[in-house]
Structure formats: C-alpha cells, structure tokens
C-alpha positions in Angstrom: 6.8 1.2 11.0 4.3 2.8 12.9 1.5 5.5 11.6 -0.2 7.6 14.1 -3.6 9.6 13.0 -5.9 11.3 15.0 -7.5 8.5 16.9 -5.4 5.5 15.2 -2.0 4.0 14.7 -1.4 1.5 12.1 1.6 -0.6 12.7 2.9 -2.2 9.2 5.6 -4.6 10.0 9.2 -4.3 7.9 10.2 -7.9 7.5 13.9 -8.4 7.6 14.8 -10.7 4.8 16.4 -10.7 1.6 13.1 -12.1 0.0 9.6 -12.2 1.7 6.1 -14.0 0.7 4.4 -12.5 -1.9 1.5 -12.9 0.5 3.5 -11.3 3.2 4.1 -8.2 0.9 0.5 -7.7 -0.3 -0.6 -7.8 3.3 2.1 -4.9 4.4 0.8 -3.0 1.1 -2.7 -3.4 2.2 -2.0 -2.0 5.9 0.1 0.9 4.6 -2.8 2.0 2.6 -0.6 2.9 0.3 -1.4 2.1 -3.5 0.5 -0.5 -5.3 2.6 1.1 -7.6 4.4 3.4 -4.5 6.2 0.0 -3.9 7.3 -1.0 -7.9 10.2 -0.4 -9.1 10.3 2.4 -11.3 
C-alpha cells in the first residue's frame, strides 16, 4: 500500500500470510502512522 503526500510517499508493505511477526506488524503500524488501536479488533 502506497501513500503519496505532497513531497513523500510512504510504502507500508501488506504481508500475505495467515499470521505474521508481531515484529513485522508493529513495524507496518509504525510506517502507516496510523495509531494502534485503528488495527484492534473492535
């Protein structure tokens, strides 16, 4: 998935697997720039 701002793109990779890292999934939640709780279950 790609994000494209003024001057910048930020690329935030979408792993294709049932279950990923928990290190892999903190480090697509930091690049998103997204907060935390957009990507919990509600």
């Amino acid at each position: 998935m790609q994000r494209k701002a003024d001057d910048t793109t930020t690329t935030v990779p979408v792993p294709d697997h049932d279950e990923i890292r928990v290190g892999t999934l903190q480090a697509i939640i930091r690049q998103s720039g997204l907060p935390r709780s957009a990507f919990e279950a509600e």
